[in-house]
C-alpha positions as CSV (number, residue, x, y, z in Angstrom):
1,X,16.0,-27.9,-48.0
2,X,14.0,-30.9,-48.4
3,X,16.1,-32.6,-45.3
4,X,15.1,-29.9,-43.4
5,X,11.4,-30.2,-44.0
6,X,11.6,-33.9,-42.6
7,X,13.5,-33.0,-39.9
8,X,11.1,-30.3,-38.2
9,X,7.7,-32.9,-39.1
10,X,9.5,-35.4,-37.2
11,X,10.5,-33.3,-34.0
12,X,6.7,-31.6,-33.6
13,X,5.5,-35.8,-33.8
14,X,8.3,-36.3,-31.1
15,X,6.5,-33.3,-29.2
16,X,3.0,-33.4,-30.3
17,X,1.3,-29.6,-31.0
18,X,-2.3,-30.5,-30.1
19,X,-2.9,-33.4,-27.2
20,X,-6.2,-33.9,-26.1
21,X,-5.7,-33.4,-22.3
22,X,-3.9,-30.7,-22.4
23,X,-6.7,-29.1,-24.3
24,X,-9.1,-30.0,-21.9
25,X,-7.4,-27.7,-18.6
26,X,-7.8,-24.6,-18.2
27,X,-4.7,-23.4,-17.6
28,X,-1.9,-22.8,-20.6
29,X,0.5,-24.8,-21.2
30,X,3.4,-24.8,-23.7
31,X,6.7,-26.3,-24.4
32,X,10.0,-25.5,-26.1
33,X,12.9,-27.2,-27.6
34,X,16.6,-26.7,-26.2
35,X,16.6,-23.9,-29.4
36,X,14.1,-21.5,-27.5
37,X,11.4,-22.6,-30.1
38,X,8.0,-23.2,-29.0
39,X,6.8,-27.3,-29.5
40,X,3.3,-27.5,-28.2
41,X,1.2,-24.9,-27.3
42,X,-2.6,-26.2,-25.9
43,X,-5.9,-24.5,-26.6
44,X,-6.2,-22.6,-23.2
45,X,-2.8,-20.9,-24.2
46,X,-4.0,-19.8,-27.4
47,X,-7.2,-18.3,-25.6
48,X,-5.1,-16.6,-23.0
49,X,-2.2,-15.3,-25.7
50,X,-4.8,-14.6,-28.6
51,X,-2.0,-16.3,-30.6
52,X,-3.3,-18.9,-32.5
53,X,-1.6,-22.3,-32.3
54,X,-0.6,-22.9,-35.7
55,X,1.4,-19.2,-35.4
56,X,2.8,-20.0,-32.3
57,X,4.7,-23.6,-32.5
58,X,8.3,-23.5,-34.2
59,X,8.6,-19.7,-32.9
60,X,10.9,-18.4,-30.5
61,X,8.8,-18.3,-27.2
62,X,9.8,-14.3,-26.2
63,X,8.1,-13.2,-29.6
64,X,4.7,-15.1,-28.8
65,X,4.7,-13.9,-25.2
66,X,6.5,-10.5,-25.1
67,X,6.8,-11.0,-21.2
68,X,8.5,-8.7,-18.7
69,X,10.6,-11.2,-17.5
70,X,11.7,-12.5,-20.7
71,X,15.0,-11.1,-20.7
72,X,15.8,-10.2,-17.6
73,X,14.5,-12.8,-15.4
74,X,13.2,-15.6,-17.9
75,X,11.5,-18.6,-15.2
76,X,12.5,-21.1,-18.3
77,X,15.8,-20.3,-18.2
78,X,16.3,-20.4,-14.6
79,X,14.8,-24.0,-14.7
80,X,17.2,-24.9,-17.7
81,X,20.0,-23.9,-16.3
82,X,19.9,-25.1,-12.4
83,X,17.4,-27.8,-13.5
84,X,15.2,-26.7,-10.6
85,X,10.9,-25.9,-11.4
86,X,9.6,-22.7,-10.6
87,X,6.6,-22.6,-8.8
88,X,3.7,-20.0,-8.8
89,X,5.9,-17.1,-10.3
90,X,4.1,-13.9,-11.6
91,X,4.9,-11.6,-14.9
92,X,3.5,-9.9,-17.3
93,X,2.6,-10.6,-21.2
94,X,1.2,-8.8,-23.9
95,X,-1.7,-10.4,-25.7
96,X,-1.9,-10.3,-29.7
97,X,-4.2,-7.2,-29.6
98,X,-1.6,-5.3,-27.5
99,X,-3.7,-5.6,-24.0
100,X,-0.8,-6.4,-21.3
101,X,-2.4,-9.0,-18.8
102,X,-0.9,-10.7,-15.8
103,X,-0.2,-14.1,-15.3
104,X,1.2,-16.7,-12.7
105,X,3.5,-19.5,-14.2
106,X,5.2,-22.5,-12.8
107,X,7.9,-24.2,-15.2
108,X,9.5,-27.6,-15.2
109,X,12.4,-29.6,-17.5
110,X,10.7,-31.8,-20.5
111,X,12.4,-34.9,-20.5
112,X,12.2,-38.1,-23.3
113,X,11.7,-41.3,-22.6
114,X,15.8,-41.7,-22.0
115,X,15.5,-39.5,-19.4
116,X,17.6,-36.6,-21.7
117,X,16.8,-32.9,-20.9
118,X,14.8,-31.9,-24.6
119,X,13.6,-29.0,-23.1
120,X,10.8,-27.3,-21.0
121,X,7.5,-26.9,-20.1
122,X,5.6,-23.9,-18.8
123,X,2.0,-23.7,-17.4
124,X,0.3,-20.1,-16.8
125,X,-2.9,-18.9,-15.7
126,X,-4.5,-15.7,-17.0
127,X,-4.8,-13.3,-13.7
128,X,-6.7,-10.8,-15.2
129,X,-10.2,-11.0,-13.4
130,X,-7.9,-11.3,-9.7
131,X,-6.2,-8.0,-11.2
132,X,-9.7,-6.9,-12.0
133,X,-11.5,-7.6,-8.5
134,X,-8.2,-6.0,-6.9
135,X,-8.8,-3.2,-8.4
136,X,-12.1,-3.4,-7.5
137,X,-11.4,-4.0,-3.5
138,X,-8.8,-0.8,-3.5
139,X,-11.2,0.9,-5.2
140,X,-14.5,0.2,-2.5
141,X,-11.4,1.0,0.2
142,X,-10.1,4.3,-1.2
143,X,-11.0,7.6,0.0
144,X,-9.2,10.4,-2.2
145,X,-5.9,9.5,-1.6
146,X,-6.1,7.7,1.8
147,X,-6.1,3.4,1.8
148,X,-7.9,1.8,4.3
149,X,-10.3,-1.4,4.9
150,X,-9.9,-1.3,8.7
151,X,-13.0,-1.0,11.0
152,X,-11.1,2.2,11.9
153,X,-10.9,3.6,8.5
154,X,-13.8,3.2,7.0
155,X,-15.7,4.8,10.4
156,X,-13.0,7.6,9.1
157,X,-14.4,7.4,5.9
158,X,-18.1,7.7,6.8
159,X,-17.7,10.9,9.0
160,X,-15.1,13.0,6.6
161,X,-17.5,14.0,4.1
162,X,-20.1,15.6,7.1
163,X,-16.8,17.2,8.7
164,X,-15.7,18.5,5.1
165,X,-19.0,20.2,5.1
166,X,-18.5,22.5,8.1
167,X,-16.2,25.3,8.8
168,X,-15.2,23.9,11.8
169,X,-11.4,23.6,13.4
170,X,-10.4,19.7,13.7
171,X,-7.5,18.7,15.5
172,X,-6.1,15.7,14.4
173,X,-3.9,13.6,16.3
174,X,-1.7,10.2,15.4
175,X,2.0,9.3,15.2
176,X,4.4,10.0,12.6
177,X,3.8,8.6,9.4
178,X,0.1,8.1,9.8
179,X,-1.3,10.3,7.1
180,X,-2.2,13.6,9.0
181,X,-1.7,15.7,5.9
182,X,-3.5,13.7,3.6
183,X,-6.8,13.3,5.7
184,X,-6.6,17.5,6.0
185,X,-6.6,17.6,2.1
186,X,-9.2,15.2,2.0
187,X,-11.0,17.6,4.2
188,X,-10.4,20.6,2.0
189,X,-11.0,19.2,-1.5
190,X,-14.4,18.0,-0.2
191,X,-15.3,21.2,1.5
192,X,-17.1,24.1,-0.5
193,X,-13.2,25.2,-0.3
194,X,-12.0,23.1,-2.6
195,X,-11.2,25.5,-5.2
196,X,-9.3,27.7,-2.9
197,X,-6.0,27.3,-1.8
198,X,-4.8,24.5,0.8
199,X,-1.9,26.2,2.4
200,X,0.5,23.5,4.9
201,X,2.9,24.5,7.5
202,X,4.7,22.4,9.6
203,X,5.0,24.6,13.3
204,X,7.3,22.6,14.4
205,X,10.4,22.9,12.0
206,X,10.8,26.6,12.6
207,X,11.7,28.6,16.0
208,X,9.1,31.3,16.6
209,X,10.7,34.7,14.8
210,X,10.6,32.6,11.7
211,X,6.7,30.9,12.3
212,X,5.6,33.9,13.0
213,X,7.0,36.0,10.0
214,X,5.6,33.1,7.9
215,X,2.1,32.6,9.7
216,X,1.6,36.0,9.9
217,X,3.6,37.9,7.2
218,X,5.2,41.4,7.8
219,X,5.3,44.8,6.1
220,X,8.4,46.4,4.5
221,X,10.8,47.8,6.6
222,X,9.7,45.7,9.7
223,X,13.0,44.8,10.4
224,X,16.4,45.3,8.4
225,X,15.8,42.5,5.9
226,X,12.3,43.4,4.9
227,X,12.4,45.4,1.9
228,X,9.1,44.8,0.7
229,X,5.9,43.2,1.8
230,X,5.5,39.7,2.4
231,X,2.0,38.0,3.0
232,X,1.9,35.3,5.9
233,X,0.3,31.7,5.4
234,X,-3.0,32.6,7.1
235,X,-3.2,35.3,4.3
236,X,-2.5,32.8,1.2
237,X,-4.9,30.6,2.7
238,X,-8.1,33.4,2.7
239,X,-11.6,31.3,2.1
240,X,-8.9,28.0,1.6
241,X,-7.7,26.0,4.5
242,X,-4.8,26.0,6.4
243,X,-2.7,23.5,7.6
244,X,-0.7,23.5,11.2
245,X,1.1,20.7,11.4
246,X,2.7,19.1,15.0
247,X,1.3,22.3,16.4
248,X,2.2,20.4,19.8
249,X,5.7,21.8,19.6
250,X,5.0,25.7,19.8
251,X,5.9,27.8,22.0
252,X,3.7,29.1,24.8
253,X,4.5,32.5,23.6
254,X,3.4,31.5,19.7
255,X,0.0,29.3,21.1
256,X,-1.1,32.6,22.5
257,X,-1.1,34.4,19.4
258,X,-3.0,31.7,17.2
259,X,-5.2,31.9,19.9
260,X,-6.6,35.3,19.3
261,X,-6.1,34.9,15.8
262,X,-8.8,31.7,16.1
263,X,-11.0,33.9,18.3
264,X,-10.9,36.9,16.4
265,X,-10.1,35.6,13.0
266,X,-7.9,38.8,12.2
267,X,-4.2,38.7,12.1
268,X,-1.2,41.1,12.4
269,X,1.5,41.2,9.7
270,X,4.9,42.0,11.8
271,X,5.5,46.0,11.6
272,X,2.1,47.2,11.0
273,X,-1.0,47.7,13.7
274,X,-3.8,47.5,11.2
275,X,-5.4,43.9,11.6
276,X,-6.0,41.8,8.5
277,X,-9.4,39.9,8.5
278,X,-9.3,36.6,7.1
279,X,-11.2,33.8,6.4
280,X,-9.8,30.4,6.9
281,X,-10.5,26.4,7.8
282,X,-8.2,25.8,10.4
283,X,-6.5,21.6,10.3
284,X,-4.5,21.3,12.9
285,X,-2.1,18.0,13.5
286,X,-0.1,16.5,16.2
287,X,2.0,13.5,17.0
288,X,1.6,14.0,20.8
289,X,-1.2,13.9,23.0
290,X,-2.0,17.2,23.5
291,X,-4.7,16.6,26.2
292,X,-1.7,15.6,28.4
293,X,0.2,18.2,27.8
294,X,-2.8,20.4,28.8
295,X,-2.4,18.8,32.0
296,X,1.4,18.9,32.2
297,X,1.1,22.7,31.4
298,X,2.9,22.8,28.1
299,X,-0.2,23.5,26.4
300,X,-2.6,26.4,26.7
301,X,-5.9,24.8,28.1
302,X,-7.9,27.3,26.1
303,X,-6.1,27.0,22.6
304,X,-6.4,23.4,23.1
305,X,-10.3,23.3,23.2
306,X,-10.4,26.0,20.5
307,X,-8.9,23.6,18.1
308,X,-10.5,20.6,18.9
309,X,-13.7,21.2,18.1
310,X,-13.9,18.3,16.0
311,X,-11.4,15.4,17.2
312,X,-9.8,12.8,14.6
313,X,-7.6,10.1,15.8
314,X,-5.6,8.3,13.1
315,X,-4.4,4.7,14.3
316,X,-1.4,3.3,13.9
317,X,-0.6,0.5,11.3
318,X,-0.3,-1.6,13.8
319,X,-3.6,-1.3,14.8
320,X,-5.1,-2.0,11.5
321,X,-3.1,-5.0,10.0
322,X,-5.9,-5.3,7.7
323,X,-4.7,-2.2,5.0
324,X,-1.4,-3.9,4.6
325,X,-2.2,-6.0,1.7
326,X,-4.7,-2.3,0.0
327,X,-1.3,-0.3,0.7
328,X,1.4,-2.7,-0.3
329,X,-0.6,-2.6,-3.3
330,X,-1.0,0.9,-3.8
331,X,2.5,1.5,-3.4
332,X,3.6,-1.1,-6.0
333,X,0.8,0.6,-8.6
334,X,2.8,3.8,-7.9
335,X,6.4,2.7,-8.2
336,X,5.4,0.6,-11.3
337,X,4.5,3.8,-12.7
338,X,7.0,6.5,-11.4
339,X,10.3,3.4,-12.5
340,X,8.8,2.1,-15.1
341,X,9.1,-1.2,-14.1
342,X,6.4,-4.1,-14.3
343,X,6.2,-6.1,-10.4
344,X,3.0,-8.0,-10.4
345,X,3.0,-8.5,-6.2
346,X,5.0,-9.8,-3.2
347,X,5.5,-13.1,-2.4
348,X,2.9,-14.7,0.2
349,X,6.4,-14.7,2.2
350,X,7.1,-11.2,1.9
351,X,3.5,-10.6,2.7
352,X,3.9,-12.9,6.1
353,X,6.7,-10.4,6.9
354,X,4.8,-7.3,6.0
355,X,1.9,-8.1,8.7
356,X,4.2,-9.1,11.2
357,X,6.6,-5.9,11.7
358,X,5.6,-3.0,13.9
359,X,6.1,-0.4,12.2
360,X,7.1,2.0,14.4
361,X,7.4,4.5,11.5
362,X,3.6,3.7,10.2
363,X,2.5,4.1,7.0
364,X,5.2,6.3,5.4
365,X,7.8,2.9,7.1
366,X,5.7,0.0,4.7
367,X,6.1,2.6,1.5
368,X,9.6,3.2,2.3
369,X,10.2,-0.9,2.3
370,X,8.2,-1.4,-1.0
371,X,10.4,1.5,-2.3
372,X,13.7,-0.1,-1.3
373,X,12.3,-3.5,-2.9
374,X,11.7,-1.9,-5.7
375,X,15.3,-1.0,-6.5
376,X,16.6,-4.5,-5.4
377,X,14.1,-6.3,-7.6
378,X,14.9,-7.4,-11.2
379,X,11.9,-9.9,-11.3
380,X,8.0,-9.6,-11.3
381,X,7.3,-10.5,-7.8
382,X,9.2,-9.0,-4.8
383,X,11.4,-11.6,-2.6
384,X,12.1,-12.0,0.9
385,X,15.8,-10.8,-0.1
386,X,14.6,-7.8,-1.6
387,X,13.6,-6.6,2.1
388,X,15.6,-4.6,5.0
389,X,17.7,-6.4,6.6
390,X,15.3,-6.3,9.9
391,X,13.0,-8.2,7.8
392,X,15.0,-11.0,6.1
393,X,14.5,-14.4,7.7
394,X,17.3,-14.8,10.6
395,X,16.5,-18.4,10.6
396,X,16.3,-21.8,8.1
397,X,12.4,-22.2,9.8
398,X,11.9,-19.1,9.1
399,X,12.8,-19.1,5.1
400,X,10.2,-21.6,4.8
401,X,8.0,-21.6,2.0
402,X,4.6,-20.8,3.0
403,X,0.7,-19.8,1.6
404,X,-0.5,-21.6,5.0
405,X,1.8,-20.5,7.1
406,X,1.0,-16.7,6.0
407,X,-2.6,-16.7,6.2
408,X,-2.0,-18.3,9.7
409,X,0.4,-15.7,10.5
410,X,-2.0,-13.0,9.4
411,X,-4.9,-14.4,11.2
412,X,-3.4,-15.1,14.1
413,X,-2.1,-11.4,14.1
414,X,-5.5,-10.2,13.0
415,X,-7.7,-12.0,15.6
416,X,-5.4,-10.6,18.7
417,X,-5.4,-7.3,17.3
418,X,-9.3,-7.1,17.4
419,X,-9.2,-9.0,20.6
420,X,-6.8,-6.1,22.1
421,X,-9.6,-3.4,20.2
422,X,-12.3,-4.9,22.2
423,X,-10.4,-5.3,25.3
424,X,-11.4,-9.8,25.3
425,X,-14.5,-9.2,24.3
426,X,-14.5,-11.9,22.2
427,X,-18.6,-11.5,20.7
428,X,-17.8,-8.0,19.8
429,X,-14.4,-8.9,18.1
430,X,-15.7,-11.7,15.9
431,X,-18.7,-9.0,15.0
432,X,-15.4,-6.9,14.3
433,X,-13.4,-9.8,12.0
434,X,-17.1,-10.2,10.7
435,X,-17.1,-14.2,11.8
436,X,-19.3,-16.1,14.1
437,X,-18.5,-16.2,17.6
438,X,-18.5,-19.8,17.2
439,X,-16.2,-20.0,14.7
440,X,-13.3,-17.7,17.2
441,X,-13.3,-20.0,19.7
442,X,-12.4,-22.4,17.1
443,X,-9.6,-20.4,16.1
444,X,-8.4,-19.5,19.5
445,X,-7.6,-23.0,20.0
446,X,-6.5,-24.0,16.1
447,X,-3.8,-20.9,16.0
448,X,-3.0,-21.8,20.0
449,X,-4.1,-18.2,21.1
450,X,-4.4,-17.7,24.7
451,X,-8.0,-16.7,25.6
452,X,-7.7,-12.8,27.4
453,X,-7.6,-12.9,31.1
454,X,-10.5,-10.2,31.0
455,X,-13.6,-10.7,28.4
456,X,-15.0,-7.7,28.6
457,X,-17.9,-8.6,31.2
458,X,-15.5,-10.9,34.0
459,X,-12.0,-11.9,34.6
460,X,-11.8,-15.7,34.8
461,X,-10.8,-17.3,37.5
């Protein structure tokens, strides 16, 4: 036993527990021997950990940290075993009072003065107050359910509460996967409404015997299946608000009867003649522009301005590159809770990728590619492999490592995207990106943009 004693005194002065310049940065830093025990452990570590040193060294290193990724994905081990460093990883610990808090680690062998492998060194930085100003940021940019930090959104978000207010019928129009549906709850939880019912149907998914039974409801006996009463949508939704969605794909035969039910506000249940009064907010939604299908003659003229008496368009993500980042977020918050797993983030790689696609599919396409990461990821950050294939790197310059390159990316993206907005008005876009004029034309030739052939006041020459 005694032997032992000597032994362990001479290995911590090998490895010394408390070194003056460690103590002095701010970030932790600890190291372990080859047995998983911890060596050193400096005064910022202790501060971060709330485990004070003298309880931390000669302990195994996953009982001090209790990290997410300390046995599925332990960056130590990984550096141990291919005798590579990790660089700028994320995970999660819990402190000695049971607070979980998020960190960012790099890790790198320990060597002695032989140049033998005696074990390793990790360095951590407490990311608590970033997690704490995120949530801050989503938070200023959230409106009920809807993400957005966009010029686009927030104008959205400025107006809603005045159009909540009114009774009003708003047609809303944008592509699939924009968020139609959740801007017409938003409308109808801030509206005196709210504690009524929000009734949704989608007009498109059912040919008209069928929307009509179900808009309109029928009596017993109306035909050979009825054998009792049934009340229609527009009924469920008295002094609530109803919801037609992709009412662009109706027939002519169906847009005349929502039309007198708008005018008149009564309906007809199928096999009676006695008109129901009701009163009802009337959202409707569309992926197609219904003005030119007014002027193709698919769409009643007069139904058309019935329903748009208040007019929202909802951009595409595309247009507003910007709410990336808020959503990406938002749907890692979600899927951390409904899996129960514990990712801190993407990669700044992932997040290049992210603001570079398309997304033909919109919003409901970016939560449908954090979803699939989500399965694929055993870590605490998401990967460039954990992406759809259309997304992976197809080339060795493309799997570069790279904070700059990303943020040049994104700029680059975000500065022709307002350019495009303002159709080359380059005063009004830097007003738009919130930057001096002065400092645009700087970036036009720093991120090799070409200038717009039109400015917005005279085509150059």
């Amino acid at each position: 036993m005694q032997t032992a004693r000597v032994y362990v005194t001479f290995k911590f002065k090998m490895l010394p527990s408390a070194d003056p310049i460690l103590d002095s940065i701010n970030e932790g830093v600890f190291t372990v021997g080859l047995d998983w025990r911890i060596t050193s452990f400096n005064r910022a570590a202790e501060k971060i950990t709330g485990v004070r040193r003298r309880h931390a060294i000669g302990r195994p290193c996953s009982e001090v940290f209790r990290a997410s990724v300390c046995e599925s994905a332990c960056a130590l081990k990984r550096t141990l075993a291919a005798g590579t460093p990790v660089i700028n990883a994320t995970a999660g610990i819990i402190r000695a009072s049971g607070e979980r808090i998020p960190i960012r680690l790099s890790t790198a062998l320990l060597k002695d003065a032989a140049g033998e492998v005696v074990g390793g060194v990790e360095t951590f930085q407490d990311l608590s107050r970033v997690e704490q100003l995120r949530k801050e940021l989503e938070s200023r940019y959230t409106f009920e359910d809807i993400v957005g930090r966009s010029r686009a959104m927030r104008r959205l978000f400025e107006i809603l509460p005045d159009i909540a207010g009114s009774s009003s019928t708003v047609l809303i129009e944008g592509a699939s996967g924009t968020g139609k549906e959740l801007f017409a709850r938003a409308l109808h939880n801030l509206s005196p409404r709210a504690k009524r019912p929000f009734v949704a149907v989608n007009c498109g998914a059912l040919p008209d015997t069928l929307l009509e039974s179900e808009l309109f409801g029928y009596k017993a006996g109306a035909f050979t299946d009825a054998r009792r009463d049934k009340p229609g949508r527009f009924a469920l939704a008295d002094r609530g608000t109803i919801f037609l969605d992709e009412i662009g794909d109706v027939s002519p035969a169906m847009q005349a009867r929502l039309l007198r039910v708008l005018q008149e506000r009564y309906i007809e249940p199928l096999g009676t003649v006695e008109p129901l009064k009701v009163d009802v907010r009337v959202v409707a939604a569309t992926n197609r522009n219904l003005a030119e299908l007014v002027r193709q003659g698919k769409f009643r003229e007069d139904l058309f301005y019935r329903i748009r008496v208040i007019y929202l368009r909802l951009p595409p993500l595309r247009e507003r590159r910007e709410d990336i980042p808020l959503l990406a977020d938002r749907f890692i918050a979600r899927f951390n809770r409904l899996q129960g797993k514990d990712i801190t983030g993407v990669s700044p790689e992932v997040m290049e990728r992210l603001m570079e696609h398309d997304y033909p599919g919109n919003v409901r396409e970016l939560e449908n590619i954090i979803e699939q990461a989500f399965v694929l990821c055993r870590g605490g950050l998401i990967e460039l492999r954990h992406l759809p294939p259309e997304l992976r790197p197809d080339s060795p310059e493309a799997d570069a490592p790279g904070g700059v390159l990303s943020i040049r990316s994104m700029e680059r993206r975000l500065i022709e995207a307002a350019l495009q907005r303002h159709k080359g008005n380059r005063a009004r876009a830097a007003k738009d990106l919130g930057i001096d004029p002065s400092t645009l034309y700087r970036k036009l030739n720093s991120l090799e943009i070409e200038p717009p052939a039109f400015d917005g006041r005279q085509r150059r020459r």
